[in-house]
C-alpha positions in Angstrom: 0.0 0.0 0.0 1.3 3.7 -1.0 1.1 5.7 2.3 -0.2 9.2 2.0 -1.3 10.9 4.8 -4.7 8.8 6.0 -2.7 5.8 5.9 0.3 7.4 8.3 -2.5 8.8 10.6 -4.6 5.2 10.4 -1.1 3.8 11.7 -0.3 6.6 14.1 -3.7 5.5 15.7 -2.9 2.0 15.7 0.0 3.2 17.9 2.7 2.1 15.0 5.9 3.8 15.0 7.9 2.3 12.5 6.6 0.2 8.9 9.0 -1.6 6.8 8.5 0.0 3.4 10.3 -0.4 -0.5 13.4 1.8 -0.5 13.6 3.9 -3.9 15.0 2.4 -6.9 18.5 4.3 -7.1 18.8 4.8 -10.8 22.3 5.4 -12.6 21.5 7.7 -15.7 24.1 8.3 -18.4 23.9 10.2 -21.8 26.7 9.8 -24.3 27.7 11.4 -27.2 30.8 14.0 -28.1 27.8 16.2 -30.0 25.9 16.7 -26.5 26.8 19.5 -24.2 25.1 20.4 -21.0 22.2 23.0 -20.2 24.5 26.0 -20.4 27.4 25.4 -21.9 28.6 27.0 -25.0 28.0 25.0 -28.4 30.5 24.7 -30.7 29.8 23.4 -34.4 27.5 20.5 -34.4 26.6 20.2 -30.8 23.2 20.3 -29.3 22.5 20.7 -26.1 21.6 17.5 -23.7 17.6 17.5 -23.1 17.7 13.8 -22.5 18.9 13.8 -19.0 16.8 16.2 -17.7 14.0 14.4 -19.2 14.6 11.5 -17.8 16.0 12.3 -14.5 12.6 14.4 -14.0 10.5 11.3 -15.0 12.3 9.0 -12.7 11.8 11.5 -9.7 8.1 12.1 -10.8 7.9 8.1 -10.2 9.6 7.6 -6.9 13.1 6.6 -8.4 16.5 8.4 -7.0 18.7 9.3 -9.6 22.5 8.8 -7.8 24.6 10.1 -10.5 23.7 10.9 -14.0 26.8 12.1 -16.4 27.4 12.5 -20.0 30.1 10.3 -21.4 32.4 10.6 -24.4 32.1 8.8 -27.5 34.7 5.8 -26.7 33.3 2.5 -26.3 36.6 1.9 -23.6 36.2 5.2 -22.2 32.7 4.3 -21.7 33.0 1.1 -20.1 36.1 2.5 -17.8 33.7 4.8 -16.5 30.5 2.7 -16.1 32.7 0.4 -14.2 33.9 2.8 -12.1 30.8 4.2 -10.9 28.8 0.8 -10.3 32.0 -0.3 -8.3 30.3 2.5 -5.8 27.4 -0.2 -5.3 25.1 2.7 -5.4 22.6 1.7 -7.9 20.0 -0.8 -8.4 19.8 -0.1 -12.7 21.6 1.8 -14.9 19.9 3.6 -17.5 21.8 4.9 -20.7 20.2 7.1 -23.6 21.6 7.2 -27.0 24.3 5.0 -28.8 22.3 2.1 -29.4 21.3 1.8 -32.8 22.9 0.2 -36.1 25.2 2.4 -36.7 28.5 1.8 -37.8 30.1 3.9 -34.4 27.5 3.4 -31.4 29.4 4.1 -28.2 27.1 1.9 -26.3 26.3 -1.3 -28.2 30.1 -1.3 -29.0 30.7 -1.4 -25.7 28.2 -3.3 -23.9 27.7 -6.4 -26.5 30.1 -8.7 -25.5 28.8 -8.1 -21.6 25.6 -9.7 -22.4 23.6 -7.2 -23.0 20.8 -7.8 -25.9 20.4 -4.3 -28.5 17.4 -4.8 -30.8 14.7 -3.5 -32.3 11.0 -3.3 -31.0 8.0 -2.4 -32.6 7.0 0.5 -31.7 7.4 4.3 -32.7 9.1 6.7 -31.6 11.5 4.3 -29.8 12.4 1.1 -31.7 16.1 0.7 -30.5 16.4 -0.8 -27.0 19.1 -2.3 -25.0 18.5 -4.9 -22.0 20.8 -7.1 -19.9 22.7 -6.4 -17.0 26.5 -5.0 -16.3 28.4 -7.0 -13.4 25.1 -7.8 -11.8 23.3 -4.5 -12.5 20.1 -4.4 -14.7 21.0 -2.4 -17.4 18.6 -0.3 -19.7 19.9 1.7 -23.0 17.1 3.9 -24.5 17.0 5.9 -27.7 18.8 9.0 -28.1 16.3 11.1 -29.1 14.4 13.0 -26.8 10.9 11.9 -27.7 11.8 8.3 -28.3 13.5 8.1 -24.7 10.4 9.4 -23.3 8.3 7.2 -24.8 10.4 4.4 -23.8 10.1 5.4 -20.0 6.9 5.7 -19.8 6.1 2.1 -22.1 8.6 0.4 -20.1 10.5 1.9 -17.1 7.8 3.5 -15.4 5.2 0.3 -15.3 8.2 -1.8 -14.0 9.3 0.0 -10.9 5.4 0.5 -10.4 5.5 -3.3 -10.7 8.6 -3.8 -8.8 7.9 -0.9 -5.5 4.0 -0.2 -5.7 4.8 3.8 -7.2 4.5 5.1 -9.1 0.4 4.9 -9.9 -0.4 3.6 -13.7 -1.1 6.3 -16.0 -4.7 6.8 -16.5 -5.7 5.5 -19.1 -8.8 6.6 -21.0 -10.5 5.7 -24.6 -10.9 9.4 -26.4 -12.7 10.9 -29.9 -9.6 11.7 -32.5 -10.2 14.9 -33.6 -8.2 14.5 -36.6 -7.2 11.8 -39.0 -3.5 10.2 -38.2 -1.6 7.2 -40.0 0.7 4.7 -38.6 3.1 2.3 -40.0 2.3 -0.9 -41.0 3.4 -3.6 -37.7 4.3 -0.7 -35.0 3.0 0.7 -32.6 2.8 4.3 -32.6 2.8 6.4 -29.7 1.6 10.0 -30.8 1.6 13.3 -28.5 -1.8 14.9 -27.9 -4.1 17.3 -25.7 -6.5 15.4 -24.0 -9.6 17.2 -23.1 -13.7 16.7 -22.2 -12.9 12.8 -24.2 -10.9 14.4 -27.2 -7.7 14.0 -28.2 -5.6 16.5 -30.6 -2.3 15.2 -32.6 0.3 17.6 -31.2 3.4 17.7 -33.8 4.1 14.8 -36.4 5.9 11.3 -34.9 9.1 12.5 -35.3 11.1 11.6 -32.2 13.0 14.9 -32.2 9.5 17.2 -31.5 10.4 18.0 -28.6 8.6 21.3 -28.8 5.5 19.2 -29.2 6.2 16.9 -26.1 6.4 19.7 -23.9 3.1 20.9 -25.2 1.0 17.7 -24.6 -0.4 16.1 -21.6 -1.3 13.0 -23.5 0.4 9.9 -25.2 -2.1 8.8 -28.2 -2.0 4.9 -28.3 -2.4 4.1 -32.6 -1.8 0.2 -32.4 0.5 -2.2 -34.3 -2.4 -3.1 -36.7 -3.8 0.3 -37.2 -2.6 2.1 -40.7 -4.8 4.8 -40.6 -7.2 6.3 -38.3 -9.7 8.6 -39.1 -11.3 11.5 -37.4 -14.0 11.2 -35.1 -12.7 7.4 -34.2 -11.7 6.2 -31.0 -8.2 6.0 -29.5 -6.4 5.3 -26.0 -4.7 8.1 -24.5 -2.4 8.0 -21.4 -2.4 11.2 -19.3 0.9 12.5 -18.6 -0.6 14.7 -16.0 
């Protein structure tokens, strides 16, 4: 049971001091990639500054998680691996979380480094978000995300975020709701596709396109729009799940 307030008073009645309860899930997060530069810093030709791990270490405090150390790496797979190493030899976290670098490129920092240490890279279907990495490193779960912003939202929130509510009871399941499209929307053929939307009296707008670099749009929404796998095209006035992000 999640204790809120009526549930601490219900125990203080009972004349209970102390309750075991779940610590929080102390989350390693790491973004990679020479291009990225902090909130901040000065860009130099080519670089972009690093929205992933401010999205991500947001979304894992909004759902209970501790984020114990979150860095942005170089593009070395050795360099990489040095450093992951170094930090999980701090027995500090329960999963580490990566964003970016795990595609099928020819040069991605992550799969390059992380393959022969049993972690599995493939691709899911499911848009924004297809790339994923799973496994574990020495003994720690391991999860590698997209590097786009959208797509490693996405991925939380399909993946992360129902397994620690799985795992230590928070955070509470989206709610979920069925909701009127108010405009037509195509998908492609075997994904899932998981749009951005306003959600409101049971309609749901399209905010953006499904590009996974919208981030613009994301920030605007307060709804993921569920098209599914089998779905091609969906017209106006049909009826679609939406997730409330808020």
């Amino acid at each position: 049971a999640r204790l809120g307030p009526a549930q601490l008073g219900l125990l203080a009645a009972l004349g209970i001091a102390e309750v075991p309860v779940y610590a929080p899930v102390r989350v390693l997060l790491l973004s990679t990639g020479d291009e990225v530069v902090e909130p901040g810093g000065e860009l130099a030709p080519g670089q972009i500054h690093d929205a992933n791990t401010t999205l991500l270490a947001a979304s894992l405090a909004g759902a209970g998680a501790e984020v114990v150390r979150s860095r942005i790496l170089a593009d070395s797979p050795e360099d990489f691996l040095a450093a992951l190493r170094q930090e999980l030899g701090r027995g500090q976290a329960d999963l580490v979380l990566t964003s970016g670098g795990i595609s099928k490129g020819a040069y991605e920092v992550v799969r390059l480094a992380l393959a022969a240490e049993g972690v599995t890279f493939c691709s899911v279907a499911m848009q924004p978000g297809g790339p994923q990495g799973i496994g574990s490193v020495d003994g720690v779960p391991f999860l590698g995300f997209p590097g786009n912003p959208v797509s490693a939202l996405v991925s939380f929130e399909v993946f992360l975020r129902p397994a620690l509510t799985a795992v230590t009871g928070i955070p509470s399941p989206r709610r979920t709701f069925a909701a009127v499209l108010a405009g037509d929307a195509s998908s492609p053929k075997g994904k899932l596709q998981v749009r951005r939307g306003t959600y409101a009296g049971g309609r749901v707008e399209l905010v953006g396109g499904p590009g996974s670099h919208l981030v613009h749009a994301l920030a605007a929404s307060n709804a993921l729009v569920l098209i599914p796998a089998d779905t091609e095209q969906v017209k106006a006035g049909s009826e679609v799940t939406v997730w409330l992000l808020d």
